[in-house]
N, C-alpha and C positions, 0 to 999 in steps of 0.2 A: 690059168683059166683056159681053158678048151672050147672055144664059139665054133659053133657050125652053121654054115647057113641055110636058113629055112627062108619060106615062100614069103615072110614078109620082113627079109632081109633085102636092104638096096645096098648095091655097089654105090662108090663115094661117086661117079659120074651121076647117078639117076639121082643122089641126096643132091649136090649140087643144084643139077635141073632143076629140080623140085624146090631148092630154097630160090633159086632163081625167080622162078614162074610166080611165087611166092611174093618175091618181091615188087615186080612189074606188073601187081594186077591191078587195075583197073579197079577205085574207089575204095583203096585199100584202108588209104589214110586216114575216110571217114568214117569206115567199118570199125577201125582201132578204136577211134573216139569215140563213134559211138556203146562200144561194151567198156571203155572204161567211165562214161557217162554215169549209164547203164550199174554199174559197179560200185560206184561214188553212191548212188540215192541209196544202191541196197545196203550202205556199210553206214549211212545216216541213219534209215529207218531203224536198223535192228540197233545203232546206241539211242537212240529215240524212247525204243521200247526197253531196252536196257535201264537206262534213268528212270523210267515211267515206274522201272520193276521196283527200281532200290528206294525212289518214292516211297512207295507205297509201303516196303519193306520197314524202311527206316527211318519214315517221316519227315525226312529231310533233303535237299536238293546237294548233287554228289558236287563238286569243285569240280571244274572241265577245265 
């Protein structure tokens, strides 16, 4: 494989920085938590409506 680099190429100094900066920001921890919150309700609601589908489907309520 032959890489060349272009304009949204980082040297491993500037990836570094940047995982750095990354890590020491300020309210990061409850940024995380909150989109894996956030994440959680979206993967309830859609088996929610998911069961609600096969309901309806099949009359009957699925084993979870």
């Amino acid at each position: 494989m032959d890489a060349r680099p272009n304009s949204q190429t980082r040297t491993e100094a500037e990836g570094q920085e940047a995982l750095a900066d990354a890590l020491a920001m300020e309210g990061r921890d409850r940024l995380l938590e909150d989109a894996v919150e956030a994440r959680r309700r979206e993967l309830v609601a859609e088996r929610e409506r998911m069961q609600d589908q096969m309901q309806e489907v099949e009359g009957a309520q699925p084993d979870i």
